[in-house]
C-alpha positions in Angstrom: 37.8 -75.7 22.6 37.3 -74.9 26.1 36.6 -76.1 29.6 38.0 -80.2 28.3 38.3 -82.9 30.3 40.6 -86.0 30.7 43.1 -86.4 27.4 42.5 -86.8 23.3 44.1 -90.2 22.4 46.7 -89.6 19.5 44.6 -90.6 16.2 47.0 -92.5 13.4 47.1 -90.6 10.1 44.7 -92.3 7.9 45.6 -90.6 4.8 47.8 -87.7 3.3 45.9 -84.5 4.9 45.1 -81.9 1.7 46.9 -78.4 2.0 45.7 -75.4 3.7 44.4 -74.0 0.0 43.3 -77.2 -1.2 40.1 -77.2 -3.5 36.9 -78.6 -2.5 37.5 -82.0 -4.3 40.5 -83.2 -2.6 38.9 -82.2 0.8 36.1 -84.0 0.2 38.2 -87.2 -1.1 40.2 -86.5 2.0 37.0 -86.3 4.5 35.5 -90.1 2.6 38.8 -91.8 3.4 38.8 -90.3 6.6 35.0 -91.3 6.9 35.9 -95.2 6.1 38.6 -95.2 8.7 37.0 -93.7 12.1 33.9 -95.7 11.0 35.8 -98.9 10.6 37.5 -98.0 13.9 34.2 -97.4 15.8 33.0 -100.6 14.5 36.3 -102.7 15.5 35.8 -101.7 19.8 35.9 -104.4 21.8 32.5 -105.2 23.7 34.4 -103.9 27.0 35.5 -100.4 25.3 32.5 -99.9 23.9 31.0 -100.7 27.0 33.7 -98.1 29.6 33.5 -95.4 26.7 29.6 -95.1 26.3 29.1 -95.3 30.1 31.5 -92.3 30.5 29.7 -90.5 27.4 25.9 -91.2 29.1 26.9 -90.0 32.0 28.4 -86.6 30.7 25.2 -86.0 28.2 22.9 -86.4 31.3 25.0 -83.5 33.1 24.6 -81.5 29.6 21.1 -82.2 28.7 19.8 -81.7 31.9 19.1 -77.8 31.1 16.3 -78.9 28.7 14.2 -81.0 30.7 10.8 -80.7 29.7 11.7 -79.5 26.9 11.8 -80.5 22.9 15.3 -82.9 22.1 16.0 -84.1 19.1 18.6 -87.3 19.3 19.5 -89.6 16.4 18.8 -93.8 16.3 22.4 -95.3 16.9 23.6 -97.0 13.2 27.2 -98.5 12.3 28.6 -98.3 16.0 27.7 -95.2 17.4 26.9 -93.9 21.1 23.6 -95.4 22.1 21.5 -91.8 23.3 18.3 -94.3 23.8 18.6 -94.5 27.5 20.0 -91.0 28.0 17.0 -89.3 25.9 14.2 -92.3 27.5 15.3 -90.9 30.9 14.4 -87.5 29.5 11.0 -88.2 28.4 9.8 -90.4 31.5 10.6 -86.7 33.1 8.2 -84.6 30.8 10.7 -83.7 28.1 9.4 -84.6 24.4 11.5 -86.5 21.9 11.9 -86.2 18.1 13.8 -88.5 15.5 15.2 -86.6 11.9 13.8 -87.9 8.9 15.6 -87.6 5.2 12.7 -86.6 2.8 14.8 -86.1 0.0 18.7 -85.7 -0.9 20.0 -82.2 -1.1 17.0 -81.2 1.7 17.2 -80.3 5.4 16.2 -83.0 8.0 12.6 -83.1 9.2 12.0 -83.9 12.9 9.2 -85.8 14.0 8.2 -86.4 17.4 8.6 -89.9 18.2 7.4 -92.1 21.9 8.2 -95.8 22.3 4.4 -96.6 20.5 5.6 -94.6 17.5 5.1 -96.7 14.5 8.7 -96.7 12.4 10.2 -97.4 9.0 13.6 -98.0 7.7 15.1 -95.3 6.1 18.0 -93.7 4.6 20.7 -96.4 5.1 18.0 -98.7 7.3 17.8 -96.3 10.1 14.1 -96.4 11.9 13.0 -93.3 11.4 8.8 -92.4 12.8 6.4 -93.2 9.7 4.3 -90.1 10.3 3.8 -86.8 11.8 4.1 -83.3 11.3 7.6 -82.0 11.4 8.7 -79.9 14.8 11.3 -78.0 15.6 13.5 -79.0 18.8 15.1 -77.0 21.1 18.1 -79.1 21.6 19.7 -81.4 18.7 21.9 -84.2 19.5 24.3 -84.8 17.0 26.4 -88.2 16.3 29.6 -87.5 15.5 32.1 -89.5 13.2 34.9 -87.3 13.6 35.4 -83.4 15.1 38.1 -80.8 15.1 39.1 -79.1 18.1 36.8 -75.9 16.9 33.4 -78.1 17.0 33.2 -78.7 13.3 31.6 -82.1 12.9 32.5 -84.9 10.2 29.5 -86.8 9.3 28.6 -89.2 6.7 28.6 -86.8 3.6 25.1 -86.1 2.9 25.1 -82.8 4.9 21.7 -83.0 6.6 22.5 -81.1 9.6 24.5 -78.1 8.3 21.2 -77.7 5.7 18.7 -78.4 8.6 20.3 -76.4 11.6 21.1 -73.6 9.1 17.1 -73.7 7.4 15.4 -73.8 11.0 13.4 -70.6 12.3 15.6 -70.7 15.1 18.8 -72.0 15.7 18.7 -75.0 18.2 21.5 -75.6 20.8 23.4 -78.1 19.5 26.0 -81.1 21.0 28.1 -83.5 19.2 28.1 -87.1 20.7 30.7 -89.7 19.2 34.0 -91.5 20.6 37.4 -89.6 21.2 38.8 -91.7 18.5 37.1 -89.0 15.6 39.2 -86.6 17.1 40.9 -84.5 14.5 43.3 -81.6 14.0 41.1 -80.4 11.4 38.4 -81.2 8.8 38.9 -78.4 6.7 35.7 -77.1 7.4 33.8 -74.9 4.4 31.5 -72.0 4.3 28.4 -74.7 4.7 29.8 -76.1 7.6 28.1 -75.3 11.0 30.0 -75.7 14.3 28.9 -77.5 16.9 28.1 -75.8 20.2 29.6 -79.0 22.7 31.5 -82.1 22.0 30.9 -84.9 23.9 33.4 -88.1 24.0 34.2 -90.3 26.8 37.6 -88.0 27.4 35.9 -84.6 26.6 33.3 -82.6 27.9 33.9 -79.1 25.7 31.9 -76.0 25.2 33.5 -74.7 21.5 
């Protein structure tokens, strides 16, 4: 990565890390364990980290997103501790730009985006995350991405399900793309795989880094 700013905190092994050759298996045993761990971390900031790291973060995805004003953005609704985009992306849309929430229609599929406004009538998803209950899908020009953990080449880890490798790699058009998460998911390496896309900018309250 390039262009970073401020430092990458040391992360504390959470498990034995697979071999360079390992088999797709033990990564993926690896990347759960890992999963449980950064998530349980996020989860465990104080109020008054939480608070110092996401002001840091909003203020560093305003200077990013600030190309696509008026424009289509797709964010994410914040779930088990994540970066709150909602004021970042509401500031967007009060100046013309047009938002859109992903919605899992089925496992194994790509996302589909729906255009959502503050009167958009919402359901509970995937893991209870509000997703808009109707609308055709849409393709935005700019996704943001939450992050659970990241290497230092953009690869994101996620939750496992794989939505946004499918969905970036099925759209007509390949969107601009930027990882948002805490500089605590910051990993040597997830031993990405051939379906694993690489994020174009990571965001954390220590790093602003075009890949």
């Amino acid at each position: 990565m390039s262009e970073a700013t401020g430092t990458s905190g040391d992360l504390e092994p959470v498990t034995s890390t697979p071999t360079t050759n390992a088999d797709w298996p033990t990564i993926r045993d690896w990347r759960k364990s890992v999963r449980d761990t950064l998530i349980a971390q996020r989860i465990a900031l104080s109020a008054e980290e939480r608070t110092a790291k996401s002001s840091r973060i909003g203020q560093a995805l305003r200077d990013a997103v600030e190309p696509y004003v008026g424009g289509l953005v797709g964010f994410y609704w914040p779930f088990r501790g994540e970066f709150d985009p909602r004021g970042v992306v509401g500031a967007l849309r009060e100046r013309g730009t047009r938002l859109a929430l992903p919605v899992i229609v089925e496992r194994g599929q790509p996302l589909v985006f729906r255009e959502w406004t503050p009167g958009s009538l919402m359901v509970q998803g995937t893991w209870k995350i509000p997703m808009p209950a109707s609308g055709e899908g849409v393709f935005p020009d700019l996704l943001i991405v939450p992050l659970v953990g990241f290497d230092r080449k953009g690869y994101r880890l996620g939750y496992g399900g794989g939505f946004y490798d499918r969905t970036i790699a099925a759209m007509p058009e390949r969107p601009r793309t930027i990882g948002v998460g805490f500089e605590l998911g910051l990993l040597e390496t997830i031993y990405p795989q051939p379906h694993d896309i690489a994020l174009e900018m990571i965001i954390t309250e220590g790093i602003r880094s075009k890949i």
